[in-house]
MIGU-998990 format. One record per residue: residue in three letters; x, y, z negated of N, C-alpha, C, O in turn. Coordinates in steps of 0.001 Angstrom, whole numbers, plus 524288, in hexadecimal, padded with zeros to 5 digits. Layout:
BEGIN
ALAXYZXYZXYZXYZ...
! end
This chain:
BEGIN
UNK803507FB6A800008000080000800008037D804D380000806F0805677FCB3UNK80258808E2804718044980D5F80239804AB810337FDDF800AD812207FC03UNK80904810DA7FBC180962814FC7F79B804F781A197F8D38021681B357F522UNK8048581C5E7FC7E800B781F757FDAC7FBCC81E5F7F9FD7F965821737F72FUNK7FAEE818367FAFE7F51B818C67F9A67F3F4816C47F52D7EF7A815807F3F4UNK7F924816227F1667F888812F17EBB87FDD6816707E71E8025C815587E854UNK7FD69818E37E40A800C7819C47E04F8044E815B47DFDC8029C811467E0A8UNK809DC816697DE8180B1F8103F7DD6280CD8810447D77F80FD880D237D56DUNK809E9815257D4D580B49814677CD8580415811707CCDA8037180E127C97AUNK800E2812977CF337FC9A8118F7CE047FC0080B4F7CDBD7FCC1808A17D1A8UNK7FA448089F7C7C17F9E18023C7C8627F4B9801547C4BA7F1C5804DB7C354UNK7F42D7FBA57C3637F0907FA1D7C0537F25D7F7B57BC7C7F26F7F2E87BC38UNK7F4907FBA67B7FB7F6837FA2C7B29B7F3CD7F3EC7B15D7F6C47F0827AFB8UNK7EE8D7F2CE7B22E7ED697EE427B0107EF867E97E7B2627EE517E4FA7B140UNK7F4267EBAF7B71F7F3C57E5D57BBB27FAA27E3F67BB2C7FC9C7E0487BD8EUNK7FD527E7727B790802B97E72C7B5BA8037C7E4CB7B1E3802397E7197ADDCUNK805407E0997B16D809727DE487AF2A80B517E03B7A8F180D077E4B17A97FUNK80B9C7DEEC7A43A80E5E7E20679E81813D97E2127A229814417DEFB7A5D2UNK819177E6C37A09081D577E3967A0FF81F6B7E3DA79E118240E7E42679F51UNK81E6C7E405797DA821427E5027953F825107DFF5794748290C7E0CA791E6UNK824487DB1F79645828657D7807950582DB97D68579AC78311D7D34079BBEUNK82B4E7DC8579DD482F3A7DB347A369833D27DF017A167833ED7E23879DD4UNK836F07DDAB7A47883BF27DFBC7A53C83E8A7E0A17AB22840B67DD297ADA9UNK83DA87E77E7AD3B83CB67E8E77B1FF843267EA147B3AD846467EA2E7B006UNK844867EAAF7B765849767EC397BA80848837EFF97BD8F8453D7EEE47C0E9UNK84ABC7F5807BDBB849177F9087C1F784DF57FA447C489851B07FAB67C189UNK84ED97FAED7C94B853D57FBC97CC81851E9802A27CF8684EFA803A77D332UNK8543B8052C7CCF38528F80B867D0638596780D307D31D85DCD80CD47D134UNK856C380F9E7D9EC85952812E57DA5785BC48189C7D8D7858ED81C7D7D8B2UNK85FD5818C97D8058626E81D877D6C0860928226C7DC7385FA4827217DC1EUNK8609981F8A7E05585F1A822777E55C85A4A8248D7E7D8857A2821EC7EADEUNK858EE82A9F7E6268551282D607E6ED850F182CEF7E11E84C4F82C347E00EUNK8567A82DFE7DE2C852FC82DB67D8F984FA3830FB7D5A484E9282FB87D120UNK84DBE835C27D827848B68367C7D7EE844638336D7D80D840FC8343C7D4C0UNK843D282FF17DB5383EFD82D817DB4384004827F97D7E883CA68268F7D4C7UNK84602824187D8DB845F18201C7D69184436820E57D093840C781E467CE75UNK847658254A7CDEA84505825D57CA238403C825CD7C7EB83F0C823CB7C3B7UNK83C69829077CC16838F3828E87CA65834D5822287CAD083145820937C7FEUNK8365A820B87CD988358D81B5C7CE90836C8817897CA4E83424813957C99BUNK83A66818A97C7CC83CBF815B47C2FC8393E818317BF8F836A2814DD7BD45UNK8383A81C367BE668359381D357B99282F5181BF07B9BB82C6681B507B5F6UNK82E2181BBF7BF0582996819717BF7D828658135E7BCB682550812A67B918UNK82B8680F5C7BF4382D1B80C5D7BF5982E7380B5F7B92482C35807B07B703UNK830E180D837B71C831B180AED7B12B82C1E80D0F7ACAD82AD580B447A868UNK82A36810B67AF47824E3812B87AA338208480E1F7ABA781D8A80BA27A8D0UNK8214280E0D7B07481CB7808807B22781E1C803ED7AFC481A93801A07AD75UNK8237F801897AFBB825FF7FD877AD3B821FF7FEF77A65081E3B7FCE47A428UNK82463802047A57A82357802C679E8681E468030C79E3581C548016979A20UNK81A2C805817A305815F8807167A1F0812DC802097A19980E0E8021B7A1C8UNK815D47FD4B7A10F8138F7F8827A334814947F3F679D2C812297F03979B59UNK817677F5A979C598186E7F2AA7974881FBE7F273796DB822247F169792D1UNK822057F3A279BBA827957F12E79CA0829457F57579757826D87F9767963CUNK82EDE7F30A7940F830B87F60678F87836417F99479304838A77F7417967AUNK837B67FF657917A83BF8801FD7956C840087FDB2793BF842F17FE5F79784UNK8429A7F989790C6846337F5BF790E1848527F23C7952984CD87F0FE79639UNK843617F0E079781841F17EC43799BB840077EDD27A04883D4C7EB3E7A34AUNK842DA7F3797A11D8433A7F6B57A573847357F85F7A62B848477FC857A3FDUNK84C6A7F4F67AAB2851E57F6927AAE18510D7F8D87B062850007F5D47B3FBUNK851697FD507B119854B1801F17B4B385A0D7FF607B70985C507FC937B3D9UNK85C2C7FFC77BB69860A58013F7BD3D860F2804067C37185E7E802727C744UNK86370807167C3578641880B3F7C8DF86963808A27CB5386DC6807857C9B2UNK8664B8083B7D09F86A8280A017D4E586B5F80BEA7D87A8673980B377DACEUNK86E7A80EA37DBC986E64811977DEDA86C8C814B77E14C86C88819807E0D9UNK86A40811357E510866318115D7E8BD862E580C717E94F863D0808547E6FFUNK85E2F80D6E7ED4485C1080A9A7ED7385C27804007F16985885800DA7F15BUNK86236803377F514864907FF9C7F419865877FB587EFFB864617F6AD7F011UNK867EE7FE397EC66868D87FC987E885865607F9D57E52B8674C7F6DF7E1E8UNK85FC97FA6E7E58785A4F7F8DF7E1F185C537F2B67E4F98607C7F24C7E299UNK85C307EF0C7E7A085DC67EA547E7E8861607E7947E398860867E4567E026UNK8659D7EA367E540869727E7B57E32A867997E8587DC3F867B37E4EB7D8E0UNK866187ED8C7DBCD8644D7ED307D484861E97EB057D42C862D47E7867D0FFUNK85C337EAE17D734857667E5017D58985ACA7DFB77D48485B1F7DCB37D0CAUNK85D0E7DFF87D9568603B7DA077D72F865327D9017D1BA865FF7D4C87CF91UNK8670B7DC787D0E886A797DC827CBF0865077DB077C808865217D6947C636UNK861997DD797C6FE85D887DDE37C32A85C197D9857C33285B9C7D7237BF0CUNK85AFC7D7307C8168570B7D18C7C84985B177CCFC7C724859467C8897C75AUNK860407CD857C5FA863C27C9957C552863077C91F7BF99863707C4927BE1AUNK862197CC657BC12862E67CE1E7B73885FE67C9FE7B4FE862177C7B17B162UNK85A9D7C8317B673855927C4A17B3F2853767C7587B0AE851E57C4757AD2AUNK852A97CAE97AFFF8514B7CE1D7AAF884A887D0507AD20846947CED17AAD6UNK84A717D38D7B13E847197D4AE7B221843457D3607B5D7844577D2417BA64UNK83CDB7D38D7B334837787D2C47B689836F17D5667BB0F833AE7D4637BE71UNK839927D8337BB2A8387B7DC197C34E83D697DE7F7C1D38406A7DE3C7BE15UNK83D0D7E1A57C7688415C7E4FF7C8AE840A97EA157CB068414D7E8CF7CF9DUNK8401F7ED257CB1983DD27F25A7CE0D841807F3EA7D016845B27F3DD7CDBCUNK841107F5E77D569846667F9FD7D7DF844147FE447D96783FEC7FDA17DBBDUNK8456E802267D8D48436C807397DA72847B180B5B7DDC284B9F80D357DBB2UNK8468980C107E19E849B580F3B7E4C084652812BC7E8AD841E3810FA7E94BUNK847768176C7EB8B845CB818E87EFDA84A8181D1B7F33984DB3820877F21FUNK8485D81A1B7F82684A30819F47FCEC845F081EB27FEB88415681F457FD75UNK8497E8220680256846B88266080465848D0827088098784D6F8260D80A6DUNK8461A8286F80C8B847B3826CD8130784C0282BFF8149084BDF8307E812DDUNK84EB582A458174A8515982FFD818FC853538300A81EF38505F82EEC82294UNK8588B8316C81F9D85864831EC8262285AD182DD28280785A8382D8582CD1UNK85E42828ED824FB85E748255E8274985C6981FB08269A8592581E7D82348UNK85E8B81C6A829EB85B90816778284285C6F814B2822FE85992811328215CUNK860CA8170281F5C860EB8146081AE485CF8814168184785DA48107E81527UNK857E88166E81795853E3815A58154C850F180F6D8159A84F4C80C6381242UNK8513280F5E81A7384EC08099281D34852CC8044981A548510D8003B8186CUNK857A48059A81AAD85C81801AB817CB85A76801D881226858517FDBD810DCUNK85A8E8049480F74859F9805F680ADA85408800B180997853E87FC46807B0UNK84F87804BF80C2384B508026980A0384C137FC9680A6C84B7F7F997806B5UNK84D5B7FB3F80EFC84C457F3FD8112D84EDE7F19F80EAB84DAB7ED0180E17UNK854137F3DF80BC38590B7F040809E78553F7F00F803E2854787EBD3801BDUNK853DC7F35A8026B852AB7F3467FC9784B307EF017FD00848787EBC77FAB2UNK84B547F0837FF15844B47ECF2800AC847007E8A0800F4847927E70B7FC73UNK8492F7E4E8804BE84BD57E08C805A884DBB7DE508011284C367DA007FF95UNK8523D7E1FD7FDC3853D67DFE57FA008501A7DE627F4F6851207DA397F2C8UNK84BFE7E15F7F30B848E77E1647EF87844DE7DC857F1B4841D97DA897EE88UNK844EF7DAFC7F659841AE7D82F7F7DE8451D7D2D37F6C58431A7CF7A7F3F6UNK848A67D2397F84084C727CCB57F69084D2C7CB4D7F16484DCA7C7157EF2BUNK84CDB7D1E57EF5984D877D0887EB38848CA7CBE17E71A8499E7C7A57E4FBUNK8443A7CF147E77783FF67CB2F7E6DB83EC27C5F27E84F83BE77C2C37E61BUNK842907C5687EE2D840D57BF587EDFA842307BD767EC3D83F6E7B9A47EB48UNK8487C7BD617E93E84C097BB367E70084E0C7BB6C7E261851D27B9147E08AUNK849E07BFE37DFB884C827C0DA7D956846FE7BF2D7D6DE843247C0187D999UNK846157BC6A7D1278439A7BCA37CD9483FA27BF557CBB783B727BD7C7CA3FUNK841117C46A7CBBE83DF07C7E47C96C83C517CC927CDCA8400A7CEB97CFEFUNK837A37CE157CF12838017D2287D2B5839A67D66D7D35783AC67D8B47CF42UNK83A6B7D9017D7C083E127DCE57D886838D47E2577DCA3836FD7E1BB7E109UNK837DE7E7AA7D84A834C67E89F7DC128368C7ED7C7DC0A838237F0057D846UNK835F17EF9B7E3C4837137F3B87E6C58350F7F7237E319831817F5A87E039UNK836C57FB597E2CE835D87FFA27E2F6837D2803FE7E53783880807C17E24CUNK8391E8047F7EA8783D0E8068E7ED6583883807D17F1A38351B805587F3F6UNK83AFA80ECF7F14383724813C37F31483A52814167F6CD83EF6814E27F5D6UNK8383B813747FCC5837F4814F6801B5835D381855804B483348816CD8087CUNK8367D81E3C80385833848208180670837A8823F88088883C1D824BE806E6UNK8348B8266180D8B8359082A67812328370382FA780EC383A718323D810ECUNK8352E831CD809EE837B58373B807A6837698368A8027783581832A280068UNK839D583B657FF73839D583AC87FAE68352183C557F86E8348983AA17F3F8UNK831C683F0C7FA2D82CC483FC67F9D182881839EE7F8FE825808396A7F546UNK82919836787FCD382877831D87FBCF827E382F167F7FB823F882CD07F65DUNK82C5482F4D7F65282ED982B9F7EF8D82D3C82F617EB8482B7782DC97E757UNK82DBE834457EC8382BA5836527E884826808337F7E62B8263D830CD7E232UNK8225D834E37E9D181B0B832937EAD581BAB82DC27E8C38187A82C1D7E58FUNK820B882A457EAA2820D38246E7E77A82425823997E2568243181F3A7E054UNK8270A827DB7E01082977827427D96B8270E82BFE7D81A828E7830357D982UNK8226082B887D50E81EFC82D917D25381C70830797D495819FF832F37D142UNK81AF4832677DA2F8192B837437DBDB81415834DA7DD22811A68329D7D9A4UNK81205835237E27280B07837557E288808C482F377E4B88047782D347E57BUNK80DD182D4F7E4E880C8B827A07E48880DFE8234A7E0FC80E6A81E967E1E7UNK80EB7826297DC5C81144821F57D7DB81698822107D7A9819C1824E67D9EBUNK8172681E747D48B81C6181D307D73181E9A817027D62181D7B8145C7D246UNK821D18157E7DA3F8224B8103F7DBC5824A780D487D6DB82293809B47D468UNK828D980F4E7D61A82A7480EA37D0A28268E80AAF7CAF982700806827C8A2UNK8239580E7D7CB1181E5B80D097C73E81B75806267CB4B819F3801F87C974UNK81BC28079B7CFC68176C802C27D20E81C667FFA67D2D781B197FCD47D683UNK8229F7FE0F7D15F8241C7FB2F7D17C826817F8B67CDF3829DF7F5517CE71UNK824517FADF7C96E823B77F9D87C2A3820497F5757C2BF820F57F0CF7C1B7UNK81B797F8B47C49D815937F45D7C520816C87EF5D7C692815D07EB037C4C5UNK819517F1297CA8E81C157EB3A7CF4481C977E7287CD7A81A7D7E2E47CE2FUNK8216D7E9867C97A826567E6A67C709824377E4EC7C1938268C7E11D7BFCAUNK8211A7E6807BF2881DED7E3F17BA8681B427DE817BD2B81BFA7D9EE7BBE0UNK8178D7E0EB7C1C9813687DD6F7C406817497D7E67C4C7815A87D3E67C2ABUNK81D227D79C7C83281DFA7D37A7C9DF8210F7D0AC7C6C7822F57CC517C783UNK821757D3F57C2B7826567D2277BE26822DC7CCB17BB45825327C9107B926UNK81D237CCFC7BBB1819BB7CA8D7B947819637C6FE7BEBE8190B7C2557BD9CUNK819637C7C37C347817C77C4CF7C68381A467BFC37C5B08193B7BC0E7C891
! end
């Protein structure tokens, strides 16, 4: 569904999961951290707003958003944690690296799931401006952050 036509902070508190007995992994980019941030903070008040304790919510940054692979996978080696969140955004500019960027990190997060334990979920903002990501880390469409809290509770139980 388009973001257009659905908030993505908007959920049905009754259809989530307690988490207070999970233990979450979040991987944020350092790159274009205006918005990752705000994505992370989304992302961890939803965690807490859910039952998860701030303990049992480990943070680590890298770079860029390349990099969200290779951290999901350090994390998922660990056994420690029920999901994994990566949060990054990618913003289009004048050359193809945007297209490299997105597919390599999609691909990887996607292998990653077939092959690790515990799930691993996107949160990696692709849009055409910065205006864009804004509308998607906290602005006039939620923000993704928060709906990949939801995610990551929902499949941690799955």
């Amino acid at each position: 569904m388009a973001t257009a036509l659905r908030n993505l902070s908007e959920v049905n508190s009754s259809k989530i999961p307690d988490a207070s007995n999970m233990c979450f992994g979040i991987v944020v980019s350092e790159w274009n951290s205006e918005i990752t941030n705000a994505l992370l903070e989304g992302a961890v008040s939803t965690l807490e707003s859910h039952g998860a304790i701030p303990e049992n919510i480990h943070v680590k940054t890298v770079p860029g958003s390349f990099e969200l692979v290779y951290g999901a996978h350090q994390m998922a080696l660990k056994d420690v944690y029920d999901a994994i969140i990566i949060l990054g955004s990618v913003i289009r500019g004048e050359t193809p690296h945007f297209d490299y960027i997105c597919q390599g990190v999609t691909y990887g997060i996607a292998r990653l799931n077939s092959i690790s334990e515990i799930p691993v979920i996107y949160g990696l903002l692709t849009t055409d401006t910065l205006e864009q990501a804004q509308d998607r880390a906290g602005g006039k469409y939620g923000n993704k952050g928060s709906e990949c809290a939801v995610v990551a509770i929902k499949m941690a139980k799955f």
